[in-house]
VMD Tcl script that draws the C-alpha trace (Angstrom):
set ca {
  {-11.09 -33.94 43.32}
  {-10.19 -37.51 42.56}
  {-6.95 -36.91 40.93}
  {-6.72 -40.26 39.04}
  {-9.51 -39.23 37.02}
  {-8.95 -35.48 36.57}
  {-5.20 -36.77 35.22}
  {-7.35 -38.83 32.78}
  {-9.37 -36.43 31.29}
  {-6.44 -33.91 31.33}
  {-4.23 -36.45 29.73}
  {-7.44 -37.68 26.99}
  {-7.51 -34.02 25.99}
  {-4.42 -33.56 25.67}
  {-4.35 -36.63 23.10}
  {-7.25 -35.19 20.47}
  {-9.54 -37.74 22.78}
  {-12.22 -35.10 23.24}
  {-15.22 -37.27 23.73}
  {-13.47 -39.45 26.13}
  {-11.88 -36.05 27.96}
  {-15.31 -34.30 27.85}
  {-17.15 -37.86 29.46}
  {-14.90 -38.02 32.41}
  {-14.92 -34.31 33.03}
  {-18.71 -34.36 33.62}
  {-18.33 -37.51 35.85}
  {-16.00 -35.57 37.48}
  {-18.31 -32.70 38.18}
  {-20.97 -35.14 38.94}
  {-19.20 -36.93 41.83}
  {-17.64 -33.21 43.36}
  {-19.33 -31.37 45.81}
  {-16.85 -28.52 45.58}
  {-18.81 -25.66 43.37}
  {-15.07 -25.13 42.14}
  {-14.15 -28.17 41.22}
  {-17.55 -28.53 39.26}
  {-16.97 -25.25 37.99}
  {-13.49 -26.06 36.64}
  {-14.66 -29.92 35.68}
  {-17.84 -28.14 33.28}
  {-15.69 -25.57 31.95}
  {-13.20 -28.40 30.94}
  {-16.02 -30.46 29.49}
  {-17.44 -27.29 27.63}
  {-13.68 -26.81 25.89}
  {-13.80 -30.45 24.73}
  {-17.28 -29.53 23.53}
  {-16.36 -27.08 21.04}
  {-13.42 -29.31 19.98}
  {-15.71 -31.96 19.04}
  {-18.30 -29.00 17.32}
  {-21.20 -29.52 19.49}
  {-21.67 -25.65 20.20}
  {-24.81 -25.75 21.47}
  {-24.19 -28.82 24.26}
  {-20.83 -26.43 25.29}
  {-23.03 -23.34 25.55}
  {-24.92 -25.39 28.15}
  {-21.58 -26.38 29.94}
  {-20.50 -23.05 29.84}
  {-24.08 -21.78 31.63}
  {-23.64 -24.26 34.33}
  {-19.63 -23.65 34.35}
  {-21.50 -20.09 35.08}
  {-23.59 -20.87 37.54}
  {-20.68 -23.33 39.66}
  {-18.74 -20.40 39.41}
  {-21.21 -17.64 40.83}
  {-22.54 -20.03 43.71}
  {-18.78 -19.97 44.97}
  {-18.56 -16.66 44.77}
  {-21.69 -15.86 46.90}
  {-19.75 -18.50 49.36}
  {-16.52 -16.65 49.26}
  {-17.78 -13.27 49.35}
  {-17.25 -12.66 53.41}
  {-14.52 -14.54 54.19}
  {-12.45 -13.89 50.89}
  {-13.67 -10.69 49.08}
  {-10.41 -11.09 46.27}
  {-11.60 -14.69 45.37}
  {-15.61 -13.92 45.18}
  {-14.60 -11.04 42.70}
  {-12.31 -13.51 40.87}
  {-15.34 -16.55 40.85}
  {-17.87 -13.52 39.40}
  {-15.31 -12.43 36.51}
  {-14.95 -15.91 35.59}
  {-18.94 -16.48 35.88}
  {-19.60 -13.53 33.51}
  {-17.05 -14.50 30.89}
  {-18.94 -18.25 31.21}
  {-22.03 -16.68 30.36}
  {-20.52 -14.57 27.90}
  {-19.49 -17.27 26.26}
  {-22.89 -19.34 26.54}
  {-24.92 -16.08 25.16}
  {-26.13 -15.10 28.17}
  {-25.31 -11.18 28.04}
  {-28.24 -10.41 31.11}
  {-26.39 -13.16 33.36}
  {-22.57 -12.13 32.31}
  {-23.53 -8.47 33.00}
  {-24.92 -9.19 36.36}
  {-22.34 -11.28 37.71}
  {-19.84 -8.71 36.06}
  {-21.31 -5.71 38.42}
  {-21.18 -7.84 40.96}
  {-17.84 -8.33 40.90}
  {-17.28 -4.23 40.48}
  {-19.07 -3.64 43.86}
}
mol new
graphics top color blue
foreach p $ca { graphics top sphere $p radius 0.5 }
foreach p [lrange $ca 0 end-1] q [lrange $ca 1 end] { graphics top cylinder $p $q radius 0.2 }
display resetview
């Protein structure tokens, strides 16, 4: 993660600078190829979203923050069991949050098993 730039956003959101915050975020995701780090970077964005009341552009952050999120699971699951359940929970709350019950409930079982 290019720290410079995550401080940015961090710092822009912090200030009421949503827009700006929610712009760098997705750059951020964009130039990542950590799943996690896009994960965190969309989820980020999708927060700014709803701070600037553009509901329906953060329920499609939150779907992909969803998606980032379940992909690392799948990666983790072998090697670190704990940390795939932990990337699923997050997933389903994501697309909980984005209206999509049939995804959240999925990922949710998945990270019962």
């Amino acid at each position: 993660m290019e720290e410079d730039l995550w401080i940015k956003a961090n710092k822009f959101e912090k200030d009421g600078r949503f827009e700006e915050a929610l712009k760098l975020y997705l750059e951020e995701c964009e130039k990542s190829r950590d799943p996690l780090v896009q994960a965190i970077s969309l989820l980020s964005a999708a927060r700014c979203a709803i701070r600037i009341e553009k509901m329906e552009y953060a329920m499609e952050l939150f779907e992909k923050a969803g998606r980032r999120y379940e992909e690392y699971a799948k990666l983790n699951e072998d090697a670190a069991p704990a940390l795939a359940k932990w990337a699923y929970g997050i997933a389903s709350r994501c697309y909980q949050l984005a209206g999509d019950i049939k995804s959240a409930l999925n990922t949710f079982k998945k990270m019962e098993d």
